[in-house]
N, C-alpha and C positions, 0 to 999 in steps of 0.2 A: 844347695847348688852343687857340690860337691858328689852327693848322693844321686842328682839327675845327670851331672857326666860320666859318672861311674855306670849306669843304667843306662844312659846310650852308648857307654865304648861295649858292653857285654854284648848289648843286642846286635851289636855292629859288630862283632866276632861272631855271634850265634850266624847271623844272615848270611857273612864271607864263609865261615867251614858249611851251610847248610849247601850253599852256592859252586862247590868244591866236589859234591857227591859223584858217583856216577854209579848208571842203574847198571847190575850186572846184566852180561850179554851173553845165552847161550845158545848154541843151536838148536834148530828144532829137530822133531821127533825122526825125521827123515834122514837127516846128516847134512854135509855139501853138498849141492849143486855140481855136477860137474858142465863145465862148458864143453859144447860140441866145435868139432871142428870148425875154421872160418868157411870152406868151400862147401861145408852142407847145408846150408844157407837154408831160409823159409820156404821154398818149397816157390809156388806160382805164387806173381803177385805182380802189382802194374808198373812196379819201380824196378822190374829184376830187367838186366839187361839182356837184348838178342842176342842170344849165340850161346849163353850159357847157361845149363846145367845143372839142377841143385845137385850136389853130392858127387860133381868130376872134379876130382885135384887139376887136369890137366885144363880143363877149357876156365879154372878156376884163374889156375896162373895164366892163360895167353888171354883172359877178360885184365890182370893187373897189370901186365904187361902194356898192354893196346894202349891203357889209360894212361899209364908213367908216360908214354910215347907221346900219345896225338893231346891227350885229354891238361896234363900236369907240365908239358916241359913247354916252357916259354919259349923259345927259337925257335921250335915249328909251329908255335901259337900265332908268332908274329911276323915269319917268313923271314927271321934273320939270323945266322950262323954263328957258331960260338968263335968268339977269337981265342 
C-alpha cells in the first residue's frame, strides 16, 4: 500500500513538472515582421470607404475624423446635445 502511494505521488510530480515545460520560441529565418503604417491600408477592396486613399495620411485622418463625428459620437447619433 505504502509502495502504490509512493508510485502515484512520483507520477503525480512527473506529469505537474512534465506540464510545466514550454517549447522554446525563435524566430524565423527572415527576422520580425515589421507592420506598415495604419493609413497604407489594403489597397482596393469592397469594405474600404469612399473618399479614401490607400497610402494618404491626410484623407486617412479626415476618413477618422468623419467617423469620431457622425459614425461614434452618440449626441449626433440621437439628435441630442451634451449638457
Amino acid at each position: 500500500m505504502k509502495r502504490l502511494s509512493l508510485s502515484a505521488l512520483v507520477a503525480a510530480a512527473l506529469l505537474g513538472l512534465a506540464a510545466c515545460g514550454e517549447k522554446p520560441q525563435e524566430m524565423n529565418a527572415n527576422g520580425v515582421k515589421q507592420d506598415n503604417a495604419a493609413f497604407s491600408g489594403v489597397g482596393q477592396s469592397q469594405y474600404v470607404q469612399a473618399g479614401w486613399t490607400a497610402g494618404d495620411k491626410g484623407s486617412w485622418e479626415q476618413q477618422l475624423k468623419a467617423r469620431a463625428q457622425y459614425g461614434q459620437n452618440d449626441y449626433t447619433r440621437v439628435g441630442a446635445q451634451p449638457k
